[in-house]
C-alpha positions in Angstrom: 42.5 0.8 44.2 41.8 4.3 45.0 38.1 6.1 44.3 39.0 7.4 40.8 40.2 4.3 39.3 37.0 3.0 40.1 34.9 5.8 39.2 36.8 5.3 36.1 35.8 1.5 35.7 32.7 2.7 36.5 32.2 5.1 34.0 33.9 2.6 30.9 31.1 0.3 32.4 28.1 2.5 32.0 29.9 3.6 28.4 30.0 -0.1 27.3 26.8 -0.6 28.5 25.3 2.4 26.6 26.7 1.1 23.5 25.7 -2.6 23.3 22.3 -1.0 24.3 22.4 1.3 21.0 23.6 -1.8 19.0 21.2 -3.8 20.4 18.3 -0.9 19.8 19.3 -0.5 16.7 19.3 -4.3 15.7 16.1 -4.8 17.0 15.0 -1.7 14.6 16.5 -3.6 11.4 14.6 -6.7 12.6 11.6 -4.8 13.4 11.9 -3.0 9.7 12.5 -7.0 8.1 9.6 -8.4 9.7 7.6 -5.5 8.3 8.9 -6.5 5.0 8.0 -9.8 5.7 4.4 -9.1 6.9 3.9 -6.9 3.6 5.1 -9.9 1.4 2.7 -12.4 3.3 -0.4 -10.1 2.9 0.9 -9.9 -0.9 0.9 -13.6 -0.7 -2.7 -14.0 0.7 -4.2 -11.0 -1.6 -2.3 -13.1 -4.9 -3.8 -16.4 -3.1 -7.5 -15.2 -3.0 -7.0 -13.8 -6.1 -6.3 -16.9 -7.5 -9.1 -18.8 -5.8 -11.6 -16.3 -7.3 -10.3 -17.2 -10.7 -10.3 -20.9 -10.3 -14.0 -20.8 -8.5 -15.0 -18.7 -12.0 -13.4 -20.7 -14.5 -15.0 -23.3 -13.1 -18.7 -22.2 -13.1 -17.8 -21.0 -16.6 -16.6 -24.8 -17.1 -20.2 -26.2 -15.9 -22.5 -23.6 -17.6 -20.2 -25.1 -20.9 -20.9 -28.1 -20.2 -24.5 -28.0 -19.7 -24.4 -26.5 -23.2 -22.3 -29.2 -24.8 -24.9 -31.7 -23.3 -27.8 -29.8 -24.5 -26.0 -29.5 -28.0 -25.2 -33.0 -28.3 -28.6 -34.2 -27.7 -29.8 -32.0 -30.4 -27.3 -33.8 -32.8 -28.3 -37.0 -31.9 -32.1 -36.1 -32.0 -31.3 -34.2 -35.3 -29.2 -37.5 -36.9 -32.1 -39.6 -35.8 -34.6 -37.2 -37.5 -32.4 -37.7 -40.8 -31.8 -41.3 -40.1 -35.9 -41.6 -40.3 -36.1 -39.6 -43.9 -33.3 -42.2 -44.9 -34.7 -44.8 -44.2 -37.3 -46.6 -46.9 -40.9 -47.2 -45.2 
């Protein structure tokens, strides 16, 4: 093998070599760009998530504060039907 068959090799070596390193850059980039999307959904996710929690926690002081009402309410109807209960009833 004389020197310019293997300069040759040598330079379809470094050409091959250059190339799967572009494909493999440029792989890596698409990944890269995919997990970004990813990461963008997941915040999304958490934003939607707390969101949600911050509903829930309201709806359920607004669910307490009602019923504290509704208990104060019904022992107004039972103090009020004992009230007419009294006028009812002969002495």
């Amino acid at each position: 093998m004389d020197s310019v068959d293997v300069q040759n090799q040598l330079e379809s070596l470094v050409e091959q070599i250059g190339e799967a390193t572009l494909a493999t850059t440029e792989t890596v980039d698409r990944f890269a760009e995919r997990v970004d999307a990813l990461v963008n959904q997941v915040q999304q996710q958490g934003y939607q998530i707390f969101a949600l929690s911050d509903a829930v926690q309201t709806l359920t002081e607004a669910q307490a504060e009602s019923l504290k009402r509704l208990d104060r309410l019904t022992n107004i109807l039972e103090r009020l039907v004992a009230a007419i209960e009294q006028v009812n009833t002969p002495s």
